[in-house]
C-alpha positions in Angstrom: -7.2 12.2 5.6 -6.3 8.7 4.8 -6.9 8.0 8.7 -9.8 6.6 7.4 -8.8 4.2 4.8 -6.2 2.6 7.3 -8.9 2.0 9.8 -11.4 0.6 7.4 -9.1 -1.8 5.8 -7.6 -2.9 9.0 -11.3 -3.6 9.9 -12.3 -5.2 7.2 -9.2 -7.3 5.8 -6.7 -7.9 8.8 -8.9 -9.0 11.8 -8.5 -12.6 10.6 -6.2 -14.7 8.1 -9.2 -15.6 6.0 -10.5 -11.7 6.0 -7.4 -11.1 4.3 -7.1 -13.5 1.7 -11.3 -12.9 1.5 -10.5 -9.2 0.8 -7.8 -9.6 -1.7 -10.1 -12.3 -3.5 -12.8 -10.2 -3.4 -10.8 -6.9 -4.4 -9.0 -8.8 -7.6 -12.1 -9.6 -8.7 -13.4 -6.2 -9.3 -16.1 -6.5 -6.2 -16.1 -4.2 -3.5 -16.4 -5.5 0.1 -18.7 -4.7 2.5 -18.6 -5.6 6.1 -21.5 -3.9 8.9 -21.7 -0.3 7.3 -18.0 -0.2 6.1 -17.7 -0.7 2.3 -14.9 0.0 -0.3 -15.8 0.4 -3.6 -13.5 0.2 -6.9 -13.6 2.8 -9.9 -15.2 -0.4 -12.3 -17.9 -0.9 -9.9 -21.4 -0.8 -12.1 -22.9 0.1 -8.6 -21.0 3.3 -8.1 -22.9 6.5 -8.4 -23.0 8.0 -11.9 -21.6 11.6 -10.3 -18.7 8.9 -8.6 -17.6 7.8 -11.6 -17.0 11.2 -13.2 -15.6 12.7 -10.4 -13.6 10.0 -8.9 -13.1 7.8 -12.0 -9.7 6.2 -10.6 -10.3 6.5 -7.1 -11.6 3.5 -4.4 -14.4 4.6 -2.6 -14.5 3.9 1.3 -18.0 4.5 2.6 -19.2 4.2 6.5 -23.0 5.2 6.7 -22.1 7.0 10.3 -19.0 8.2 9.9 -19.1 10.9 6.7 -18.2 11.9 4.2 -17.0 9.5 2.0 -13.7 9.4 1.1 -12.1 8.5 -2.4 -8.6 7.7 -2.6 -6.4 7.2 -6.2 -5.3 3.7 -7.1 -2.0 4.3 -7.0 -2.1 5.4 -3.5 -4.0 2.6 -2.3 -2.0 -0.1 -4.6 0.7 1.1 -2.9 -1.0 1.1 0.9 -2.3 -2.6 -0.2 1.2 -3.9 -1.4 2.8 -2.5 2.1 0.3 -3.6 4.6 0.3 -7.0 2.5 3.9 -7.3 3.2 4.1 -6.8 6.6 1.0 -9.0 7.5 2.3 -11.9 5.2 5.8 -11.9 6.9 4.9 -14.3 9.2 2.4 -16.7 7.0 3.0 -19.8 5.1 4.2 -20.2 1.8 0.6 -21.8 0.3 -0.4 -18.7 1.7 1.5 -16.1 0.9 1.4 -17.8 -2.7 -2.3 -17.1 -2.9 -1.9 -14.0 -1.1 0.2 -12.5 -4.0 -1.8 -14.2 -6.4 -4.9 -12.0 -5.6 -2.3 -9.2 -5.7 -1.1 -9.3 -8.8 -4.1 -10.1 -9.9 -5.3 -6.6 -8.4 -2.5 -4.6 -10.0 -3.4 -6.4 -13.8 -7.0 -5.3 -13.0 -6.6 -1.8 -12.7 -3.3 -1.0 -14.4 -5.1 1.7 -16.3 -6.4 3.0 -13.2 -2.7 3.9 -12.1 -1.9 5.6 -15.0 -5.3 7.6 -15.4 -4.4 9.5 -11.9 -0.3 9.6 -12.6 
């Protein structure tokens, strides 16, 4: 199931050193990320389909127009994907990087904080 959301972050965030940083800007700012017909949406998105946000009100939303159907995943379980990808990808980076790397992560985990506990 989560196939999916491995692929499409791979794709989006790790094809490059400033993807990543790019994605974890864009992700501790509350913005989803779109890139060709992959996007990732966030639970706070004020795009997000009224029917999302019931239903999947502490999930991320990864969308790919030809490859249905979308798939939501709970915070905590991406957090947690995030923060281990993150750590394996930074082990070889500089420090002014990996300083604005975790940055944007903590950043992330203040953000949606409520999100976590909503789907614990």
């Amino acid at each position: 199931m989560y196939n999916k959301m491995y692929h499409y972050l791979s794709l989006l965030c790790m094809r490059g050193k400033r993807n990543f940083l790019y994605g974890l800007k864009l992700f501790s700012e509350g913005t989803g990320f779109q890139q060709s017909e992959i996007m990732i949406e966030f639970p706070d998105s004020p795009d997000r389909e009224e029917c999302d946000k019931i239903s999947y009100s502490d999930c991320v939303g990864f969308y790919n127009d030809y490859d249905p159907p979308d798939l939501f995943v709970p915070m905590q379980e991406f957090l947690d994907y995030l923060k281990k990808t993150s750590e394996t990808y930074l082990e070889d980076k500089d420090s002014d990087y990996k300083e604005q790397a975790n940055l944007y992560l903590r950043k992330i985990y203040k953000r949606y904080s409520d999100y976590i506990h909503k789907s614990n």
